[in-house]
N, C-alpha and C positions, 0 to 999 in steps of 0.2 A: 660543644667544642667549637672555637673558632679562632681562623688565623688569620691575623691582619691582612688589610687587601694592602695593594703597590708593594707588596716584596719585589725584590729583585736579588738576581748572583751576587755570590758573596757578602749579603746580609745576612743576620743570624735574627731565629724568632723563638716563641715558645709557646705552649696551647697547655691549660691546665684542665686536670680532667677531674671533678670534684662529686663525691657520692654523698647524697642529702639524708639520705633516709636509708635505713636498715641497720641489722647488728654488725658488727665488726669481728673476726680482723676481714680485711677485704684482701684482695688481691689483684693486684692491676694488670696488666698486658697489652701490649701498643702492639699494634699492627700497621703495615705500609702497603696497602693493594692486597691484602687480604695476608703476606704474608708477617709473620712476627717480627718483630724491633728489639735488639738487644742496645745498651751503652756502647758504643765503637766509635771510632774517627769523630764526625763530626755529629754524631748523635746519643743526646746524652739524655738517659729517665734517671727521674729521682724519684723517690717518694718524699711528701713534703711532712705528711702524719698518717695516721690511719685511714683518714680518708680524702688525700690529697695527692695525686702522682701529676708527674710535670715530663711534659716532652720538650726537649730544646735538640735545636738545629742548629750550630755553630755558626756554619758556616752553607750557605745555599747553594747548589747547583741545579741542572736539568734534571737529573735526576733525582730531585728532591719533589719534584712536583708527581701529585698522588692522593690518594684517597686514605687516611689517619684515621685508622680508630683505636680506641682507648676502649678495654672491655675490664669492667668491673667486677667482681665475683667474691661470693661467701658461699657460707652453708647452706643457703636458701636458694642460692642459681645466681644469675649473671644477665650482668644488661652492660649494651653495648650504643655508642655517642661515635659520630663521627663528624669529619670536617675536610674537607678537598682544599691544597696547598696549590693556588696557582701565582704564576709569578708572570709582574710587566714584563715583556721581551724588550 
């Protein structure tokens, strides 16, 4: 995972979280500071295919800045990618 550097307020970004190896279906889950991300206001997950989910920020604020991670999971267990969102002040 990683998000562009020179974000700044009110920009919108997006971090794709992509699983290489293992069987399918998977199941994705974003977290923000440890705790979970649903779709609301200005945060939006998709899944792109079976093994492709997408975090998108619309639109940026202070409280956007944090520690993202995107945790992976099948039948076999779960692996977890992160990426810390800072932004120019």
């Amino acid at each position: 995972l990683h998000f562009p550097s020179q974000l700044q307020i009110g920009m919108r970004t997006s971090v794709m979280c992509t699983v290489i190896d293992g069987d399918s279906p998977f199941e994705f889950l974003w977290f923000k500071d440890g705790r979970q991300l649903n779709s609301k206001d200005s945060i939006k997950i998709e899944k792109a295919n079976d093994f492709t989910s997408f975090l998108t920020i619309t639109t940026l604020d202070v409280g956007s800045v944090g520690n993202y991670t995107c945790r992976a999971s099948n039948a076999a267990g779960y692996d977890e990618k992160y990426a810390i969102l800072n932004m120019k002040v």
